[in-house]
N, C-alpha and C positions, 0 to 999 in steps of 0.2 A: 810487707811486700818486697821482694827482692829485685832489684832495677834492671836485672840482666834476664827475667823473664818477662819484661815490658813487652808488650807485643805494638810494638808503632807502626801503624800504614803511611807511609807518606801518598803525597799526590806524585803524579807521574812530572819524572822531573820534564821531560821534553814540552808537555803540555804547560807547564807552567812559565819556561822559557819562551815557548810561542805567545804564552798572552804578553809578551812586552812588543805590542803593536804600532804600527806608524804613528797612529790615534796617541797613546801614551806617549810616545817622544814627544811630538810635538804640544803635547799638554805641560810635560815637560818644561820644553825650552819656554812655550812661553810663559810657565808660573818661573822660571829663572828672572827672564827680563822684568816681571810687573816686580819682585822679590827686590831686584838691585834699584826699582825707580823709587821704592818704598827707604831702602837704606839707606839711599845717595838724601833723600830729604829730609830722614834722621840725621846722618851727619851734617848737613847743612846748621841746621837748628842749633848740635847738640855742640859742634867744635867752636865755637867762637866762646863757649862759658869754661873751656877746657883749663885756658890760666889762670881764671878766677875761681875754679873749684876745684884741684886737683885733685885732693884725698877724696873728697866727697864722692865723686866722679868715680874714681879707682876705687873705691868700695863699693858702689854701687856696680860696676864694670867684673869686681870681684865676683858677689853674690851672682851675676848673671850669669857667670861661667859654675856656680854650685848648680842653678837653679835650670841651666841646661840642662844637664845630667838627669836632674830629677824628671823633666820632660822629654827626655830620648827615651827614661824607663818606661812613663806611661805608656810613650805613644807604643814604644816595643813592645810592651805586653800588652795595649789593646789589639797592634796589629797579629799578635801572636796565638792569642788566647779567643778571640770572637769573630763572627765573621767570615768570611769567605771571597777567593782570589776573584770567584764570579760575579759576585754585586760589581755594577756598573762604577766606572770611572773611579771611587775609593778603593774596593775592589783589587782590581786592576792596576792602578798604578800605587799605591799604599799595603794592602796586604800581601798581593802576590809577592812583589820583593822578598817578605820576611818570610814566606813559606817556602820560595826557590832557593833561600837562603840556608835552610835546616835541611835540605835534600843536597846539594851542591856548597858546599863554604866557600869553595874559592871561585864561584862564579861572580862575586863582589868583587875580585879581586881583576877580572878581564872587562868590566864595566869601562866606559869614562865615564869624562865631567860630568855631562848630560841628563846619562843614568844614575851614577854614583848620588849627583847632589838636586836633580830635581823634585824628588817628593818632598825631598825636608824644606827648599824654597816654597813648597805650595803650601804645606800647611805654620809656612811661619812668615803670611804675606798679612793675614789678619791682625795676629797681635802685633807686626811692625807695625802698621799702621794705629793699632792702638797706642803703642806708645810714642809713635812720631805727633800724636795729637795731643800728649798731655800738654798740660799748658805749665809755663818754664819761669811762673813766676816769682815764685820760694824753691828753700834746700828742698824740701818734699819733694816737688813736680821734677827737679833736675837729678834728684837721684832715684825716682823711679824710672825717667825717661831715658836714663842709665842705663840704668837695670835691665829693664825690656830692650832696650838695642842690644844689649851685651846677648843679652838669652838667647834673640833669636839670631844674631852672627854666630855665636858657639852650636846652636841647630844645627846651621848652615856646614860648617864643617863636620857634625857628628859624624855622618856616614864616610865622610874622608877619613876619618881616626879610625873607625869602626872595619873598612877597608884597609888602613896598614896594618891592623893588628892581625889580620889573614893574610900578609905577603909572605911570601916562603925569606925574601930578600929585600925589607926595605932600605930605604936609602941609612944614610950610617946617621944623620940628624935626629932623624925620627926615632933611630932604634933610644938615642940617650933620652927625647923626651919620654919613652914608653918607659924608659929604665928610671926616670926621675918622676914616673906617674903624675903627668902632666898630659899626656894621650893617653885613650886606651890599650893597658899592656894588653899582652896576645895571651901569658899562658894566665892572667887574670878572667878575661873572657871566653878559655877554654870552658869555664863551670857552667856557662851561660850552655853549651851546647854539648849537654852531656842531658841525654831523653830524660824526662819529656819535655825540655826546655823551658822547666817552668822553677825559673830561678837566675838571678842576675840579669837585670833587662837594661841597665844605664851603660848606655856604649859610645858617651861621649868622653868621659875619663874614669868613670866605674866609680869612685869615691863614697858612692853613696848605696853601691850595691850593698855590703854588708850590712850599715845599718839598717837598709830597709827588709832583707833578710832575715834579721833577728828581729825585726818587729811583727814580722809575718804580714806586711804591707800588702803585698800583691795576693795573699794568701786569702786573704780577712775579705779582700775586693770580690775577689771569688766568689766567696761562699754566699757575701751581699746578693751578687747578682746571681745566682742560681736559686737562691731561698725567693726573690722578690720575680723571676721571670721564668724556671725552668728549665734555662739554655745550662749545656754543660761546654765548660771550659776546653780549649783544645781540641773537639771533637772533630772539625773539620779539620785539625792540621795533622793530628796523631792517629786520628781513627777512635769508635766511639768506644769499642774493648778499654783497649789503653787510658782513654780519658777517664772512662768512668774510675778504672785502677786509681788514679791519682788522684780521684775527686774523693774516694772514698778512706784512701792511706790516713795513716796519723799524722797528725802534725809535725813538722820538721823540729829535730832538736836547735836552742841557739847555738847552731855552735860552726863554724865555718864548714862549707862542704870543702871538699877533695877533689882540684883539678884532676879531669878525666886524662888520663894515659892512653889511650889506644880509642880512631875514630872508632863511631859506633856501627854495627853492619846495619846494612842498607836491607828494609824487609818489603 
C-alpha cells in the first residue's frame, strides 16, 4: 500500500477544540493540586535517605526517566489507537487532546500550564501514590520508591517536552537539550506524525521509539486486541477506510522510517 493514497478522515478540528470544556479545566487543575500533594509526600519520605544513597538513588532516578518514556508511548498510543474524544471524562480530557493534536500540531503549542500538563498529573496521581507507600526499609524499597517518583515527575513534564518540540522558536536552552536528546527532538517526532500515526508514540525523550519499532511492540498489541475483541485500530481517529488499510498492510520492515518532509493535507 502506498502512504500517499491513505485516505485519513480526521474529526472536525473546531468540534474537537470545543470539547476542552470548563468541566475539563477544572478536572484539570484540580488533578494538578491532589498530583503535587502526592509528590511533595514522596519528597518528604524519599529526601532525607538522599546522602546515604546516592548512586542507589541516581540509578533508580536514572531508570525512571527510561521508564517514562516507555509510559508516555503507551498511554500515546492507547490514547491514539482506541477509544473515542466522546466517552465521558477519559474521553474528553485524555483522548481528545491526542486527536486535536494530529489535526492541529501547533495547537499544543498555544495551550498553558493547565492544559499543557493536566492530563499527565491525572493519570500519574495513582502510581505516586503507590510508590510514596512503599515501605523504605531496605536497598529494594528505596530504589523503587525512586524509580516511581522519578517515572511519574518525568510524566509530569512529558507533554512540556512534547510541546517544545512543535515550537517554531523555543528558547535557545531547550533547543541544546533536544540537540543532546535529552528532550524530545522535533525532527525526531516529526515520524511520529506522518498518517496514520501509527509509529513512534514515546514523547518524553523518544529513546525508546526505535527499539520498540523494530520489535513491532505497538504492532503485535494490535493485532492482540483485534483477534481477542474485534475493535479496529485507529478507526475512530483516521476513519474506518484508512484503518482497515493499515490493519491489513504487511508488516513494517526493521529498519528506521523516514522523517516526513512536507505536512500531510488535511482530508
Amino acid at each position: 500500500m502506498h502512504r500517499r493514497f491513505l485516505e485519513v478522515r480526521h474529526r472536525d478540528r473546531k468540534s474537537l477544540r470545543d470539547g476542552y470544556s470548563p468541566a475539563v479545566r477544572r478536572f484539570e487543575i484540580a488533578s494538578i493540586v491532589v498530583y503535587c500533594g502526592v509528590m511533595a509526600w514522596a519528597v518528604w519520605r524519599l529526601a532525607p535517605l538522599a546522602p546515604r544513597f546516592p548512586w542507589l538513588m541516581a540509578s533508580g532516578f536514572m531508570l525512571g526517566f527510561v521508564l517514562a518514556d516507555f509510559v508516555s508511548g503507551v498511554v500515546h498510543w492507547l490514547a491514539d489507537t482506541w477509544g473515542s474524544p466522546d466517552v465521558p471524562v477519559i474521553g474528553q480530557a485524555l483522548i481528545r487532546p491526542f486527536r486535536e493534536h494530529h489535526v492541529d500540531q501547533k495547537e499544543i503549542t498555544r495551550h498553558d500550564f493547565i492544559e499543557t500538563n493536566g492530563n499527565n498529573c491525572f493519570i500519574s496521581i495513582a502510581p505516586a501514590a503507590c510508590g510514596a507507600l512503599v515501605a523504605l526499609d531496605d536497598a529494594a524499597g528505596i530504589f523503587w520508591a525512586t524509580a516511581i517518583f522519578s517515572v511519574t515527575l518525568w510524566i509530569l513534564f512529558t507533554n512540556q517536552f512534547h510541546k517544545w518540540s512543535h515550537m517554531d522558536a523555543p528558547p535557545r536552552w531547550v533547543v541544546l537539550l533536544q540537540r543532546l536528546n535529552l528532550v524530545l527532538p522535533p525532527d525526531h517526532h516529526t515520524v511520529h506524525h506522518t498518517a496514520p500515526y501509527a509509529k513512534y508514540y514515546c514523547i518524553t525523550v523518544g529513546w525508546l521509539n526505535e527499539p520498540l519499532y523494530r520489535l513491532r511492540f505497538f504492532q503485535t498489541l494490535e493485532w492482540l486486541v483485534t483477534a481477542l475483541t474485534g475493535l479496529m485500530p485507529r478507526e475512530d481517529d483516521i476513519g474506518a477506510r484508512a484503518a482497515r488499510e493499515v490493519l491489513e498492510e504487511a508488516p513494517p520492515a526493521a529498519v528506521p522510517p523516514e522523517p516526513r518532509v512536507a505536512a500531510e493535507p488535511e482530508i
